[in-house]
Structures are given as C-alpha cells and as structure tokens.
C-alpha positions, 0 to 999 in steps of 0.5 A: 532167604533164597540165596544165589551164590556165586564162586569160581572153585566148586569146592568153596562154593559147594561147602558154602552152599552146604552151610547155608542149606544147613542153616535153612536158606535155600541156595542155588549156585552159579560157577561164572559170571554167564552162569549168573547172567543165564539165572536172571535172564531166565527171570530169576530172583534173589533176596541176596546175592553172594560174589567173589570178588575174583573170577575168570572173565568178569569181575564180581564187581563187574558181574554186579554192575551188569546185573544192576543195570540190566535187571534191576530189581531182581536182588535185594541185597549182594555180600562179597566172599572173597580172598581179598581183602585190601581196603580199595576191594571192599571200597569197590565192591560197596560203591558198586552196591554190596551192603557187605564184605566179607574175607574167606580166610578170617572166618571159617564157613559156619562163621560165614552164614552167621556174618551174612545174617547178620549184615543181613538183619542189620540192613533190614533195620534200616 
C-alpha cells in the first residue's frame, strides 16, 4: 500500500513511518499541511492517507477537505491518528470522509498498523 503520512512531531511521525515500512507498506511523509498539498500538486497518488487531527495552520480536517476538493481522486482512503479522541473529533473527521479514527495513546505503533489494515481490509469489502 503506498501510504502518505502526515504528522506534525517528527518523532511520531518517523517511528510510524518506520512500522509501516517494516510491515511492507511503502511510505512517504509529509511534516504540514503545505508539505501534503506540494505531493499532490506534483500529481502525487496514495492508496491512503493518514492525518493528524492537529497540526500547526490547517487542520487534518481542513487539509482533507482541501485536497477532496481540488484533487479528487488522488487518495483512496484517509485514517485519522491523533490524540484526540473526543466523540465530535471522530464524528468530524468522518463526515469529512475518513473511513477510520484511530487514538495514539490507546495503542502503541505496531497496534497502529495492524488497525489501519484492518479498517483497510474491511473498507474493501464493502
């Protein structure tokens, strides 16, 4: 799976990155939102797309909504890995178009890739 993952603390982010890479995925990463909008300007594709909720400027929701909008088609699927965790973020995030939510502090990394394959497998299915 090629996997663009986007994180505003370069320690997370590259730990995750690591797991997935270790897992078989191909990853990229992307420190902001201008980073992630550069990728896909540059006609970039994913098969998903994993944001942080939070992040210095835009919003992983807002980022998500941006890049619906202007380069629709360009990801498959986006998972949410963030620290928040309150009922309205996930609701936000999914009405934004996230097939999953996922909380940093309930799993640890390894936990984390077998999570997003699996919300991954099951959103296939359907």
């Amino acid at each position: 799976m090629k996997i663009l993952l986007v994180d505003d603390d370069a320690f997370l982010r590259d730990m995750y990155a690591s797991k997935f890479i270790s897992s078989g995925h191909d990853v990229l990463v992307a420190d902001s939102s201008a980073t992630t909008l550069s990728r896909f300007q540059n006609g970039e594709t994913f098969d998903l797309l994993i944001l942080d909720m939070v992040m210095p400027g835009t919003s992983g929701v807002e980022l998500l909504t941006l890049i619906n909008q202007q380069f629709a088609g360009a990801i498959n699927h986006c998972i949410f890995l963030s620290n928040q965790g309150q009922d309205e973020d996930i609701k936000e995030a999914k009405d934004a178009g996230a097939i999953g939510y996922i909380v940093k502090a309930h799993s640890i990394p390894s936990e984390v890739v077998e999570k997003v394959e699996s919300i991954i497998k099951s959103a296939t299915k359907s």
